[in-house]
N, C-alpha and C positions, 0 to 999 in steps of 0.2 A: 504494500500500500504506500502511494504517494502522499504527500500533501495537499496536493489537491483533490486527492480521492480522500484522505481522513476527512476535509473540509465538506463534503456533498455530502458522506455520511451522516453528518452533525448536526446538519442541517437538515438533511432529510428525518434525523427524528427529534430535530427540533424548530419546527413552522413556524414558531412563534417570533423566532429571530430571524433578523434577513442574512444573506450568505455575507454582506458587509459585516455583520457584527460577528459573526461564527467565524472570519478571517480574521477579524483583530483581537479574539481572544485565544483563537490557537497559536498566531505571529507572538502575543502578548507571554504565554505558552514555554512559546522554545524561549525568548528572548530571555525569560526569566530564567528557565534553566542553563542555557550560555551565560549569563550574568555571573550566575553563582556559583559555576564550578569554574571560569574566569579567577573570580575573586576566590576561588582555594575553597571553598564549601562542596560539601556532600548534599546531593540530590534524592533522596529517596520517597518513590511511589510507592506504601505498601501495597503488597502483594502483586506490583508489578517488579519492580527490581527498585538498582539504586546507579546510581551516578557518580564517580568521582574519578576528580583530576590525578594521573599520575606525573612523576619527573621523572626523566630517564636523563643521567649523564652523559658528556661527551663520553665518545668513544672511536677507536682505530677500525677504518673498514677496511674493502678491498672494493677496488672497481671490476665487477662480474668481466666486465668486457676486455679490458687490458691489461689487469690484475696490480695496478698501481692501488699503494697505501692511501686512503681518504680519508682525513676527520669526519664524523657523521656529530654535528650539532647536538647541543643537550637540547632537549623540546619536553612539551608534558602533550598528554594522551588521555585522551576520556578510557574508562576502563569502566564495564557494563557490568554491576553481576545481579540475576535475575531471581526474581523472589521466589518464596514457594509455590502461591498459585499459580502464576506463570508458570514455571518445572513444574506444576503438577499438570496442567491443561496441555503442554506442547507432551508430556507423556502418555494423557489418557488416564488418567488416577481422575476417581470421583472426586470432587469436590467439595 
């Protein structure tokens, strides 16, 4: 599912709002969860999962293709880990 297919869903079951408002509170949505793990905070939906930033140090690589030595940048990484209900529904366990 896209973005824009989460957005037609939402609206589809919810008529009361126009798809303008159902786009700025999904945009409103992520932007809050970008914000937060930005700022070094933990994201968690229960029993969908949780959200957090990792850091990973610089580190010595190798170029696949010519096999010269490359620094690879320290950077940080969203790291997803998924809750019960989730693991239990993508298993098939009753709920």
């Amino acid at each position: 599912m896209i973005r824009s297919e989460l957005i037609a869903k939402l609206h589809e079951e919810n008529r009361h709002l126009t798809h303008a408002d159902v786009t700025k509170v999904v945009d409103a949505i992520f932007e809050t969860i970008v914000n937060a793990l930005a700022a070094g905070q933990r994201v968690e939906l229960r029993g969908f999962g949780a959200f957090t930033a990792r850091s990973y140090e610089q580190q010595a690589g190798r170029n696949p293709r010519t096999g010269e030595p490359i620094d690879v940048p320290a950077k940080r990484r969203v790291y997803f880990k998924r809750g019960k209900r989730l693991s239990d529904r993508l298993n098939q366990r009753d709920l």
